[in-house]
C-alpha positions in Angstrom: -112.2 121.2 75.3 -113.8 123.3 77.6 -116.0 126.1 77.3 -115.6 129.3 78.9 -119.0 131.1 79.8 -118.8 134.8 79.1 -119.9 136.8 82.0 -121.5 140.6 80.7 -120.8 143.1 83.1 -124.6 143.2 83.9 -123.9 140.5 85.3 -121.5 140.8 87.2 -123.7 144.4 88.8 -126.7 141.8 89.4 -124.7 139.4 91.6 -123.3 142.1 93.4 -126.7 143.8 94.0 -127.8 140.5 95.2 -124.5 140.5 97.9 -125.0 143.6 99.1 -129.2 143.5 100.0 -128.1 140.2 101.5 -125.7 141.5 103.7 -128.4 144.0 104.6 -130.9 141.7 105.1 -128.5 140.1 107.7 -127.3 143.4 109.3 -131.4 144.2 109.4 -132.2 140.5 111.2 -128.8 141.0 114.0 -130.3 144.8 114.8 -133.5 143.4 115.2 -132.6 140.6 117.2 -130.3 143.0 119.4 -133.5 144.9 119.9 -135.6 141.7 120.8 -132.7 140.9 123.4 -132.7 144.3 125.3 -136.7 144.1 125.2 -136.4 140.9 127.3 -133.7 142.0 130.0 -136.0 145.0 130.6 -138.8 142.5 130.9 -136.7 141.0 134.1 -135.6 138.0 132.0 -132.1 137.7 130.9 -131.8 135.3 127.9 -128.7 134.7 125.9 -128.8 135.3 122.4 -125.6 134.4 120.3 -124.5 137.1 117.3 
């Protein structure tokens, strides 16, 4: 027999909490990266950086 874990709506809010500074933290690190990207063409270099 298996048993079924209870998950309390706290929970459940903590996870998605945890999802959603995440996906900022990621958003934050892309704009940032976009940032370093134009900084180097105006420098004269041209690099490629992948998104």
């Amino acid at each position: 027999m298996q048993e079924k874990e209870i998950i309390s709506p706290n929970e459940i809010k903590e996870v998605k909490d945890i999802i959603e500074k995440a996906k900022h933290e990621l958003k934050q690190r892309r704009v940032k990266r976009m940032d370093e990207h134009i900084k180097s063409q105006k420098n004269g270099f041209i690099s490629i950086v992948d998104i």
